[in-house]
C-alpha positions as CSV (number, residue, x, y, z in Angstrom):
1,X,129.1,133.6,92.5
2,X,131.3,132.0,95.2
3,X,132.9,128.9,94.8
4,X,132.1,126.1,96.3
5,X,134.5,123.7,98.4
6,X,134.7,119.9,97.8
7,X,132.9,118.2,100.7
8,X,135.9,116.5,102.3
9,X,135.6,112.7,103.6
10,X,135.1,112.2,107.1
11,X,137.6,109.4,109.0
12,X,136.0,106.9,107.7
13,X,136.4,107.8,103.9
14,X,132.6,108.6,103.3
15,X,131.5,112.4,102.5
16,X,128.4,113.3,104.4
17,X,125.7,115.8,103.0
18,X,123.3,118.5,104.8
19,X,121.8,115.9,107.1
20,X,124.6,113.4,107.8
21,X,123.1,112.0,104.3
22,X,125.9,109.6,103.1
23,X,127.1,110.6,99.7
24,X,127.3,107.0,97.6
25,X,127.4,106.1,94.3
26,X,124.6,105.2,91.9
27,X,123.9,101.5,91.8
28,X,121.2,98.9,91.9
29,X,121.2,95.7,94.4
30,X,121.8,94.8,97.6
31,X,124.8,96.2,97.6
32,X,124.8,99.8,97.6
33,X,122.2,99.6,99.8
34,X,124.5,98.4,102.2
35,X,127.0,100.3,101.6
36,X,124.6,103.6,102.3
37,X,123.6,102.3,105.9
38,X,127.5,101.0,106.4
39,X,128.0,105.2,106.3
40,X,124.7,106.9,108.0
41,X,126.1,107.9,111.0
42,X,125.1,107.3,114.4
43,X,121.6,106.2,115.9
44,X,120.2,106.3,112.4
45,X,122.2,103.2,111.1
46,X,120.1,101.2,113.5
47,X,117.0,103.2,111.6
48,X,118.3,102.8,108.6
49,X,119.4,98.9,109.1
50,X,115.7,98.1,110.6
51,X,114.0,100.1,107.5
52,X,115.9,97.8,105.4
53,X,115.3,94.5,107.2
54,X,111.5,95.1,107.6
55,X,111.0,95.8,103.9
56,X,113.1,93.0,102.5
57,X,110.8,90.7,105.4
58,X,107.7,92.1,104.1
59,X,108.6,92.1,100.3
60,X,110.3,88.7,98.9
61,X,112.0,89.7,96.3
62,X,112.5,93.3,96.5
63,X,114.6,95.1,94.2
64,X,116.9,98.1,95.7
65,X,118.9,100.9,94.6
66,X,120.7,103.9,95.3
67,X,119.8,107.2,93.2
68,X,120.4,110.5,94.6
69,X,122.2,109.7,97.7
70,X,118.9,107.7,98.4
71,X,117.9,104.1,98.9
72,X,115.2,103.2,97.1
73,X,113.0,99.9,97.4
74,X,110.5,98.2,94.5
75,X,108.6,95.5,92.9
76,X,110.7,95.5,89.2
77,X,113.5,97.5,89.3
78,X,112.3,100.6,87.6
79,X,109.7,101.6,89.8
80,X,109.6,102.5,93.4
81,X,107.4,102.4,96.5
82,X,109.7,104.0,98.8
83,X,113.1,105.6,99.7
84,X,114.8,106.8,102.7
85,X,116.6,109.5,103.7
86,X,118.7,110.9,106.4
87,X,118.3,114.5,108.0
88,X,119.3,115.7,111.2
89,X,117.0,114.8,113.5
90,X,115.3,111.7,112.1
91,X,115.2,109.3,109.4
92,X,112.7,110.0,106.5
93,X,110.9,107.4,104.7
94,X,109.2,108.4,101.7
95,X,106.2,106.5,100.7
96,X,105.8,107.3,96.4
97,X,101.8,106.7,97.0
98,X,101.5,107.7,100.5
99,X,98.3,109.6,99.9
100,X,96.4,106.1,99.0
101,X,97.9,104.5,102.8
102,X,95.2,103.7,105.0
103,X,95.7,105.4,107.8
104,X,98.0,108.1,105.7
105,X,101.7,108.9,107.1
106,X,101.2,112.0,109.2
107,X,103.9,114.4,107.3
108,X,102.8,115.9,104.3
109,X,104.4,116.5,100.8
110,X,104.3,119.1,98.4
111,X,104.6,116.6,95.5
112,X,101.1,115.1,94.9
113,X,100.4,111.7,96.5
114,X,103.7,111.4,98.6
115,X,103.8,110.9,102.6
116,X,106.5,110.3,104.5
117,X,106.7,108.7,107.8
118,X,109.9,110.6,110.1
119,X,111.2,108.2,112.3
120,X,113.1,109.9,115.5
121,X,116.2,108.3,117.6
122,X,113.4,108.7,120.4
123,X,110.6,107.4,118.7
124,X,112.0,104.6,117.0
125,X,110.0,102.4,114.5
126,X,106.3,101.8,114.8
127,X,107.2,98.3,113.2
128,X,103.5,97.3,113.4
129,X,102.6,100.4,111.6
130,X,105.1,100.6,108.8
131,X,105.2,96.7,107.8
132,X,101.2,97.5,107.1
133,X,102.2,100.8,104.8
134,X,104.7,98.3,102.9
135,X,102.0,95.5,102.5
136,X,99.6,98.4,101.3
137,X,102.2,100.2,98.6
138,X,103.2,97.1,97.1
139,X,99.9,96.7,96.2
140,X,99.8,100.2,94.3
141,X,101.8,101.0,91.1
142,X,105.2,102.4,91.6
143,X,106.7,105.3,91.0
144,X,109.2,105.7,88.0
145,X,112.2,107.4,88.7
């Protein structure tokens, strides 16, 4: 099997995955949160910044963290209602409990009960619509991760 080469850090000293996916150290808080959306590239820091701002305006209190390359928002710490993720073309949020959103997220999963809501540089957020899918999952049990 071939070897792989070490991703190399772009100018700004951050390695970015498939995706333009900032790679960034495990941690929980505020603050590698922030340090994720300081390296997403492009239109989807605005995404990503917004994402943030919305759920910490809908959700006093919310506990964040970074697993997987991934933020990752919640009630307690150890479980999780939603993450985000960048791809190519669009931000992904992931909703842990999607399935029980009224109306659901329109992309499916093939894990059970996960939606995810793909939020394009033309599209932009539905805030309307996604501040009611946070009110509804943190009324559902999160997910442990």
């Amino acid at each position: 099997m071939a070897e792989r080469k070490p991703l190399k850090p772009n100018k700004d000293g951050v390695v970015l995955l498939s995706g333009d996916n900032p790679q960034i150290a495990k941690g929980f808080g505020d603050e590698p949160v922030s340090a994720y959306i300081a390296a997403v590239p492009g239109w989807k820091q605005a995404i990503c910044r917004e994402v943030d701002a919305l759920v910490v305006k809908t959700v006093p209190g919310v506990k964040k963290a970074v697993k997987w390359n991934t933020p990752l928002y919640g009630l307690d710490g150890e479980t999780w209602i939603l993450s985000m993720h960048c791809f190519k073309a669009h931000v992904r949020v992931t909703f842990f409990k999607g399935t029980e959103l009224k109306p659901m997220p329109a992309k499916e999963s093939k894990v059970a009960g996960v939606r995810y809501y793909d939020v394009t540089e033309e599209a932009g957020i539905d805030e309307k619509q996604f501040v009611t899918w946070v009110k509804q999952a943190v009324l559902l049990p999160g997910e442990k991760m």
